[in-house]
N, C-alpha and C positions, 0 to 999 in steps of 0.2 A: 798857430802853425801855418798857415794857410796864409798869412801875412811875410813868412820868408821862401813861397814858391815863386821860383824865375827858371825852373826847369821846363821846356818843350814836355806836354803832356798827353798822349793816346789814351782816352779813356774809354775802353768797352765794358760793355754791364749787358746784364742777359735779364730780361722783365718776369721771370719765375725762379731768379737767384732769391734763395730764401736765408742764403751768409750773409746778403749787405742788399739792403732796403735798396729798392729802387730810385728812390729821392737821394741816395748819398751819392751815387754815380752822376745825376742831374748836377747837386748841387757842385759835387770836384770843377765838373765842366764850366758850368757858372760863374765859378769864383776865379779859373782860368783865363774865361774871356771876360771877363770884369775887371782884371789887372792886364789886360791884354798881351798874355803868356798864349804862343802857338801852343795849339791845343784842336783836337780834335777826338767827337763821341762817334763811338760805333754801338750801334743798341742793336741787339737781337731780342724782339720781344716774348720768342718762343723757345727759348735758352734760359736754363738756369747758372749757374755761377762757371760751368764749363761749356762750351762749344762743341755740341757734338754731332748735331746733321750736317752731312755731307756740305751742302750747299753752302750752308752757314760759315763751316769750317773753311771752305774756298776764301770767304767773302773775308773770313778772320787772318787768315797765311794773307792773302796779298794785302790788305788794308797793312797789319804789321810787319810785315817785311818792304814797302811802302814807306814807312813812316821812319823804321831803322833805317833806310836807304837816305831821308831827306836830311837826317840829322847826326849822321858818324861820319858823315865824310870829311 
C-alpha cells in the first residue's frame, strides 16, 4: 500500500491515542519522507486520538488549515 503513496500527507497523532499505536503515526511519516512525499508530523504528546485542550486545538486549526492552504490552491 505504502508503495503507491504520491499524495502530499499531514500526519498528526496524539501519544495517548489508544485507536492507533504511536509507532504507526511515526512509521506513515517515515515512509513519506523516505519516498520523499511532502509530508509533515504534528505530535501532541498529551492528546489522545482527538485534540481537545485548548492550546493544542489552536496549534491543530492553524497547522491544518496551513497545510489545506499550501496544497488546493
Amino acid at each position: 500500500m505504502v508503495d503507491k503513496w504520491n499524495t502530499p500527507m499531514l500526519v498528526i497523532h496524539g501519544g495517548k491515542d489508544f485507536r492507533v499505536p504511536e509507532s504507526e503515526g511515526m512509521q506513515a511519516f517515515q515512509a513519506l519522507q523516505l519516498k520523499g512525499i511532502p509530508s509533515k508530523f504534528l505530535y501532541f504528546p498529551d492528546e489522545g486520538h482527538w485534540v481537545t485542550k485548548p492550546q493544542n486545538s489552536v496549534l491543530w486549526h492553524r497547522t491544518f488549515y496551513s497545510w489545506l492552504d499550501g496544497y488546493l490552491k
